[in-house]
N, C-alpha and C positions, 0 to 999 in steps of 0.2 A: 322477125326472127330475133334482134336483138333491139328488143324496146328499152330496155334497161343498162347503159356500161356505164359502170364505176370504172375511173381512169385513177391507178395508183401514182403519183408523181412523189418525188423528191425532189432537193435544190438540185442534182447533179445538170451538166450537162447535156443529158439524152434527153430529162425531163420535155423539153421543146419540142423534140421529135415524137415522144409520144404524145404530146398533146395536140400534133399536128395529126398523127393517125384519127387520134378519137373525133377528133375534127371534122376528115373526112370521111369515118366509117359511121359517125352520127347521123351527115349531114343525106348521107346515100339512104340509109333505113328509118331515118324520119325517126330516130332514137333517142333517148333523152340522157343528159353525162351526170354522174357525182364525179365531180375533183375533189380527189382524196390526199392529202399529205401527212404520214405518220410522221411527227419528229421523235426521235431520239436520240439521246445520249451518247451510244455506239457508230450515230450514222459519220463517216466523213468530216462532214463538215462542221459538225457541231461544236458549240464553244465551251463545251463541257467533256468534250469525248475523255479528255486526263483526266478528268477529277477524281475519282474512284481508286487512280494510283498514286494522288500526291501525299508525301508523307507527314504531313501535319497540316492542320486545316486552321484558320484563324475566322474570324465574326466578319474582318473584310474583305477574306478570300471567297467566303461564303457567297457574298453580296455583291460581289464582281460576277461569280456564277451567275448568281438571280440574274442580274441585271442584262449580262451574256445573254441567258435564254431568252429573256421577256423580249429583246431585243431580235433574237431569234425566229423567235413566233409571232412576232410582227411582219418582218422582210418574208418570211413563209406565206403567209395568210394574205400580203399584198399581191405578191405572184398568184398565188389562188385565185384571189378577187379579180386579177386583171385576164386571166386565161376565163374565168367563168364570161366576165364579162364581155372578150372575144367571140364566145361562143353563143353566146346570147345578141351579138351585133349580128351573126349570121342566122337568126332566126332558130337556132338549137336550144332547146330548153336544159339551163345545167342550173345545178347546186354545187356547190360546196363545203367541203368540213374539214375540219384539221382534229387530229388525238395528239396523244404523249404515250409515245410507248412502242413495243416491241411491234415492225410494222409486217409480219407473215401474219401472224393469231388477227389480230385490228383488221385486216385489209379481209381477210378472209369473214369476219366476224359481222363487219359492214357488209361486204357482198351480201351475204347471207340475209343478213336484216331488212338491207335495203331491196332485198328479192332480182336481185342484180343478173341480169343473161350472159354476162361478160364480165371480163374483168381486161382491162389492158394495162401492163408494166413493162417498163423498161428494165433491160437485163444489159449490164456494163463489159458482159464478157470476161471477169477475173478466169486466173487459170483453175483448174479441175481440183490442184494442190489447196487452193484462198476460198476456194467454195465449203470443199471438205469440211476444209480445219477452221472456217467462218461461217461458215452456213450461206446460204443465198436467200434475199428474201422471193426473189422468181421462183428459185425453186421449191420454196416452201409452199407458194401461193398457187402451184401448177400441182400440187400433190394432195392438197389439202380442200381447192377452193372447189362449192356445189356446183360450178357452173364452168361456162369454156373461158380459158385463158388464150388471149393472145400476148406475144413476146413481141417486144421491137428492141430489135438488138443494135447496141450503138456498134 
């Protein structure tokens, strides 16, 4: 039934619990994972989430960004690497990928590509008000995506 689940992760904290789900929901239907991590610029944690609103920019404020990110999507991409490769000690065949960019349209766009049965994400719970007036990336991916969403709610 689900031969296919692309597991959407972030840095947050839930991240671990969903990759525990995919884990276990791989490991029961003999299904194979994409670990997915969009970074962007908006997300939380990111070392660039101000840049957009600082009021003068300079060549070294610049390059402290770069540097931020590249460092960014490193500590990203090791997490990646270390959950595939968990999943991969228990006999689950997974891949991995990382983008740059807005992560509802990306996650939705891979599912699709990747011909994905599933899609699992973590949903943080913001109140009804922060989803609204920020959108949710769950919710965009439960409205949006060809195939079944599962939610693991922290």
């Amino acid at each position: 039934m689900y031969n296919k689940i692309l597991v959407a992760v972030d840095n947050s904290a839930i991240a671990e619990q969903v990759i525990e789900v995919a884990l276990t929901l791989a490991k029961a239907v003999d299904g194979q994972l994409m670990l997915l991590n969009v970074l962007s610029q908006n997300a939380e944690d990111s070392p660039v989430s101000f840049a957009p609103y600082a009021s003068s920019y300079s060549i070294d404020l610049i390059e402290k960004f770069k540097e931020e990110w590249k460092q960014y999507q490193q500590e990203s991409l090791h997490k990646l690497e270390a959950w595939t490769q968990k999943a991969q000690e228990i006999n689950i065949k997974a891949e991995l990928r990382q983008a740059n960019g807005n992560p509802g349209p990306i996650i939705c766009d891979i599912a699709n590509e990747w011909e994905a049965d599933l899609i699992i994400i973590g949903r943080r719970g913001h109140s009804m008000a922060s989803e609204i007036i920020l959108g949710s990336v769950s919710s965009y991916v439960i409205h949006r995506s060809h195939c079944s969403v599962h939610i693991v709610q922290s």
